[in-house]
C-alpha positions in Angstrom: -60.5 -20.2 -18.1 -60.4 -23.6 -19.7 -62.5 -22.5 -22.6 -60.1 -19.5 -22.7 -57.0 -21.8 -23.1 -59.0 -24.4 -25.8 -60.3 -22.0 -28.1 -56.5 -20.2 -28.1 -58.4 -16.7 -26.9 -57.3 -14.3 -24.3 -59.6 -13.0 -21.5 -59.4 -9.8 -20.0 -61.1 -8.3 -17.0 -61.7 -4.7 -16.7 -61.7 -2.9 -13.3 -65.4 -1.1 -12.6 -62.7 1.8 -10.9 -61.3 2.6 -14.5 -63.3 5.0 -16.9 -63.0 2.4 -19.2 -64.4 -0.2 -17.0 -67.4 2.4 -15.7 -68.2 2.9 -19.4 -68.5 -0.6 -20.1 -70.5 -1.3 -17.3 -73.0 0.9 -18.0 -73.5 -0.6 -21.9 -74.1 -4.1 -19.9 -71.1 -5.4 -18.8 -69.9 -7.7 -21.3 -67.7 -6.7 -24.4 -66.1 -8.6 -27.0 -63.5 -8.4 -30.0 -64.3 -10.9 -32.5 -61.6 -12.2 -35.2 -61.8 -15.0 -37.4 -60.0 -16.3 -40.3 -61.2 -16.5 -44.0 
């Protein structure tokens, strides 16, 4: 969570008991959204 805060990002954690969360568990668990500025 403190890396979270210093690099001004958010962090969200997907329940397993959505279909969502089932979907992304079975791809390995771990999913990002990248941005950056030009």
């Amino acid at each position: 969570e403190e890396l979270v805060k210093e690099y001004g990002t958010t962090l969200e954690i997907i329940s397993r008991d959505t279909r969502e969360g089932e979907q992304l568990y079975q791809i390995g668990g771990i999913g990002a959204i990248l941005r950056w500025k030009q």
